[in-house]
C-alpha positions as protocol buffer text, in pm:
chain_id: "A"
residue {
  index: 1
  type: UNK
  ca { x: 7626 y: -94 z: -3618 }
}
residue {
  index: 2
  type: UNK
  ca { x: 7402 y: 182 z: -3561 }
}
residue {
  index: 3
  type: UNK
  ca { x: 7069 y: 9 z: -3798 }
}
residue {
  index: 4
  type: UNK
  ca { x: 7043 y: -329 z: -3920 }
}
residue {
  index: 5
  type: UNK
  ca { x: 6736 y: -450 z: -4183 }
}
residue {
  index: 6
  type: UNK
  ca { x: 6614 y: -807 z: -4155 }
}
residue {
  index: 7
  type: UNK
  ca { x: 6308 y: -975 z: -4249 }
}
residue {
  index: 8
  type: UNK
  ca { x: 6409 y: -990 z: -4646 }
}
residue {
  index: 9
  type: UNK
  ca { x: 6345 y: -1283 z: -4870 }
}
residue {
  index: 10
  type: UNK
  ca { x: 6222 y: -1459 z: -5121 }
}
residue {
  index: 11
  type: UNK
  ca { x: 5862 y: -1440 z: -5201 }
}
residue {
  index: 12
  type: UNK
  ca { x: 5523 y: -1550 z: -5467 }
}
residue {
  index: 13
  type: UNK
  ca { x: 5337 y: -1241 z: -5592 }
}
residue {
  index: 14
  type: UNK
  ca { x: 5098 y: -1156 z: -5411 }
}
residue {
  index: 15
  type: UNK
  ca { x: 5266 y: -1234 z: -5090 }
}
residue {
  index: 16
  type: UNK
  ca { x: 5386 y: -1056 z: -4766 }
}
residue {
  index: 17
  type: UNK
  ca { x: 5736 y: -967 z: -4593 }
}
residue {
  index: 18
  type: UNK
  ca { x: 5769 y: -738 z: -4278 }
}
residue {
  index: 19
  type: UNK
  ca { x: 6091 y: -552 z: -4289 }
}
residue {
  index: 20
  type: UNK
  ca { x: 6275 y: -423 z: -3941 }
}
residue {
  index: 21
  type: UNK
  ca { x: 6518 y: -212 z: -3874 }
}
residue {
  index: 22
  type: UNK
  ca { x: 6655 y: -268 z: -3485 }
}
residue {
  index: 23
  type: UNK
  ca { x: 6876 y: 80 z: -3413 }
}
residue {
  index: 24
  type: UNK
  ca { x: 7108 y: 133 z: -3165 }
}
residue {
  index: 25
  type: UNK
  ca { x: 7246 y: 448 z: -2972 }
}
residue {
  index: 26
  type: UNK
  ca { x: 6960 y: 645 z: -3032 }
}
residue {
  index: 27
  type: UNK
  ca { x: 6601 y: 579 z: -2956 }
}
residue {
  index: 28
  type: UNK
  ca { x: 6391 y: 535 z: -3309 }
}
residue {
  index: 29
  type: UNK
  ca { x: 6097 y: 753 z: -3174 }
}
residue {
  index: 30
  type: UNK
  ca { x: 6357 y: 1059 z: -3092 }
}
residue {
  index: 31
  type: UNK
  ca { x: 6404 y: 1079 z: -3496 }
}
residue {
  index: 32
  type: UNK
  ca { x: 6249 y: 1050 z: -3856 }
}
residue {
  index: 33
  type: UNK
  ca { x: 6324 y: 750 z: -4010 }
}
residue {
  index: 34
  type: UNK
  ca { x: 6234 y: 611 z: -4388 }
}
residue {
  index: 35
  type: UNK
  ca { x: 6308 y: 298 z: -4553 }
}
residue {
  index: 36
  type: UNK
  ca { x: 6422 y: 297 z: -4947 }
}
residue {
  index: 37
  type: UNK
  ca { x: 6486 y: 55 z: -5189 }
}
residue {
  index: 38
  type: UNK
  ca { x: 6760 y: -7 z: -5479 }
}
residue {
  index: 39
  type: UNK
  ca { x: 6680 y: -225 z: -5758 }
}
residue {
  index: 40
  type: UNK
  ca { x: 6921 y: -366 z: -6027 }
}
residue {
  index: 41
  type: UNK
  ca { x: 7009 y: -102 z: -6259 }
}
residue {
  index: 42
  type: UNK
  ca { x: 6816 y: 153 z: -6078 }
}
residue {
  index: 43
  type: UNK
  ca { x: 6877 y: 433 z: -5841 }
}
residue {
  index: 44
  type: UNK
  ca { x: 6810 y: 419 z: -5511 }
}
residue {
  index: 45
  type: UNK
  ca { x: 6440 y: 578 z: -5382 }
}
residue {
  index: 46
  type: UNK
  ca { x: 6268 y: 681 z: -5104 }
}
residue {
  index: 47
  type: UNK
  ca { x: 5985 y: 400 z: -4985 }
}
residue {
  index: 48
  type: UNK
  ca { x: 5821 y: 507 z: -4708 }
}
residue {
  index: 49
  type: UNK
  ca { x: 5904 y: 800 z: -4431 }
}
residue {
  index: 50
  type: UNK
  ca { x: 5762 y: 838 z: -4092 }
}
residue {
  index: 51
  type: UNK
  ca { x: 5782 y: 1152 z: -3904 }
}
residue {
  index: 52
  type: UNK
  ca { x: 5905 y: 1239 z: -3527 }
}
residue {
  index: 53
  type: UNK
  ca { x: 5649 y: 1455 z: -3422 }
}
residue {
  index: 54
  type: UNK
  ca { x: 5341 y: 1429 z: -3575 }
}
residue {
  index: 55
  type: UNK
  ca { x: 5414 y: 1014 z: -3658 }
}
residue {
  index: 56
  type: UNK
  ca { x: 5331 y: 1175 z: -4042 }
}
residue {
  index: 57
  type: UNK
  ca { x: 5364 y: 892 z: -4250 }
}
residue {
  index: 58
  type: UNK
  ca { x: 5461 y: 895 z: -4642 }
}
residue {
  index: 59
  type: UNK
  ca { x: 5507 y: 643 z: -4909 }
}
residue {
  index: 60
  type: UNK
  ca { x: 5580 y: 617 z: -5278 }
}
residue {
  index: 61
  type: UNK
  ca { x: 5327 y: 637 z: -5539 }
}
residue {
  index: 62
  type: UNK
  ca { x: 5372 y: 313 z: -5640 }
}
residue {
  index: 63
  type: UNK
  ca { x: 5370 y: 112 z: -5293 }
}
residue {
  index: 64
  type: UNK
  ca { x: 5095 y: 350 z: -5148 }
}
residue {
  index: 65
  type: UNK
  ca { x: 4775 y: 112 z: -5023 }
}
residue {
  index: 66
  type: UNK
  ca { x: 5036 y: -203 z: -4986 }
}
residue {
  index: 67
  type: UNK
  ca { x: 5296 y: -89 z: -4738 }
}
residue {
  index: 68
  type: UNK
  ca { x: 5283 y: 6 z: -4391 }
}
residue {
  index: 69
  type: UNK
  ca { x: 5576 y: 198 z: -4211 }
}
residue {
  index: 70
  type: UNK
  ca { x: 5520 y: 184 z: -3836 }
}
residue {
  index: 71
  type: UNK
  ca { x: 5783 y: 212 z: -3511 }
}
residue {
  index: 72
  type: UNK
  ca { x: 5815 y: -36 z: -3254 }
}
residue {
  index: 73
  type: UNK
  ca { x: 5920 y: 201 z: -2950 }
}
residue {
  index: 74
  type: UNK
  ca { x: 5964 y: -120 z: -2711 }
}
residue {
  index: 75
  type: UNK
  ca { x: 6180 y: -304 z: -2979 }
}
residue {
  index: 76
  type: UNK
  ca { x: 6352 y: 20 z: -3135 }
}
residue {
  index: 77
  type: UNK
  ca { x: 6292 y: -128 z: -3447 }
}
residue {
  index: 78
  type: UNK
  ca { x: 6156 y: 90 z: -3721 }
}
residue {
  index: 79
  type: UNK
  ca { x: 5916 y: -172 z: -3969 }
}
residue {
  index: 80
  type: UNK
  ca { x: 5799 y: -189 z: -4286 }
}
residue {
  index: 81
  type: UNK
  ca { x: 5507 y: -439 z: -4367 }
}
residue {
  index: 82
  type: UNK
  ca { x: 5482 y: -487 z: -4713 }
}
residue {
  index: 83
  type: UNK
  ca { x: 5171 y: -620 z: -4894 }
}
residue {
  index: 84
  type: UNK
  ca { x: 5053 y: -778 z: -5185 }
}
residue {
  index: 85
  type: UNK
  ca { x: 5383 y: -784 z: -5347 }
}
residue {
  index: 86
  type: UNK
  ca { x: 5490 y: -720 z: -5705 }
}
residue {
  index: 87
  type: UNK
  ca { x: 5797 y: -872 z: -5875 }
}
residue {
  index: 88
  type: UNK
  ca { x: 5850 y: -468 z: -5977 }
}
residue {
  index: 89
  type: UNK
  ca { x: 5928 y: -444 z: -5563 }
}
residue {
  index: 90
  type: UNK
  ca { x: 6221 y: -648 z: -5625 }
}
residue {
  index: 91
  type: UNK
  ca { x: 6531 y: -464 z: -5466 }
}
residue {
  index: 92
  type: UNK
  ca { x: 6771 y: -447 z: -5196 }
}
residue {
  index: 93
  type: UNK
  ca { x: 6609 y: -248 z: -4886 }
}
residue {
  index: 94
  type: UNK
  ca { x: 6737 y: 4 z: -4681 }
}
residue {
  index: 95
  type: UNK
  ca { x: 6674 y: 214 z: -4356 }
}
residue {
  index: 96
  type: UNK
  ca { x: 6787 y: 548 z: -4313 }
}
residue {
  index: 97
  type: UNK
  ca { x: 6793 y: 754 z: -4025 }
}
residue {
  index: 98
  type: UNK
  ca { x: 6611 y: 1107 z: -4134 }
}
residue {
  index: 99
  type: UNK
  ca { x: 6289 y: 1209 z: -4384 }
}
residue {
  index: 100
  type: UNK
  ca { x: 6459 y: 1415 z: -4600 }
}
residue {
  index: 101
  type: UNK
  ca { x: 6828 y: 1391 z: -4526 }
}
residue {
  index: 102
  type: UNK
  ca { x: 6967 y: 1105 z: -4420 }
}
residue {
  index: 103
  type: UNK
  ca { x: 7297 y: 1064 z: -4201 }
}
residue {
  index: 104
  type: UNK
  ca { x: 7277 y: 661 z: -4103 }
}
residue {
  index: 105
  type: UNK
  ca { x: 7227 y: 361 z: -4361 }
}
residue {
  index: 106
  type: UNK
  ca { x: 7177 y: -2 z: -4274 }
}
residue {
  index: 107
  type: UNK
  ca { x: 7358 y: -248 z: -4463 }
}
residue {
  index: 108
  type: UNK
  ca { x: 7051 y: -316 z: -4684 }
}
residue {
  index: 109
  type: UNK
  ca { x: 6815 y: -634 z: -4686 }
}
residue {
  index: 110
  type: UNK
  ca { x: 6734 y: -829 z: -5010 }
}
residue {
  index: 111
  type: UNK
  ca { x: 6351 y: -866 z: -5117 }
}
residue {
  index: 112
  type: UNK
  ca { x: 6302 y: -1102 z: -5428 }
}
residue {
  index: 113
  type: UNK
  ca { x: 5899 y: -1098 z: -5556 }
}
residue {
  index: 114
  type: UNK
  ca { x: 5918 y: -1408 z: -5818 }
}
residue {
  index: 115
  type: UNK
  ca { x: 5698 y: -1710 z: -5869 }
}
């Protein structure tokens, strides 16, 4: 299975999770990668992207200031750390390989934000 999320859970408001995303058969830094997020009801959207080159990084409006999308080069693991968490960030999270078109999904990891 070329990605595979972990790191999903159950959590207070206000909390933390770190998401990863281990790859294999291609190296994470040779690529773009992003992670998105479907929630109940609700389309699936773009999170967070980080770029090959220039390590750009962007994020959604609404996550912007509370998560962190970062590469692990000796792990290939691509990571999301996610930050004061809202029940609103409740969703199933995914990793894609790409920024802008993607051609590899993970199986998706659950995040539930509830007191």
């Amino acid at each position: 299975v070329p990605l595979v999320e972990s790191g999903g859970g159950l959590v207070q408001p206000g909390g933390s999770l770190k998401l990863s995303c281990a790859a294999s058969g291609f190296a994470v830094n040779s690529i773009d990668m992003s992670w998105h997020r479907q929630a109940p009801g609700k389309e699936r959207e773009l999170v967070a992207r980080i770029k090959k080159f220039d390590e750009e990084t962007d994020y959604a409006a609404d996550v912007l200031g509370r998560f962190t999308i970062s590469r692990d080069n000796a792990r290939n693991t691509v990571d999301l750390q996610m930050n004061r968490l809202k029940p609103e960030d409740t969703a199933v999270y995914y990793c894609a390989r790409g920024a802008f078109i993607y051609d590899i999904w993970g199986q998706g990891t659950q995040v539930t934000v509830s007191s």
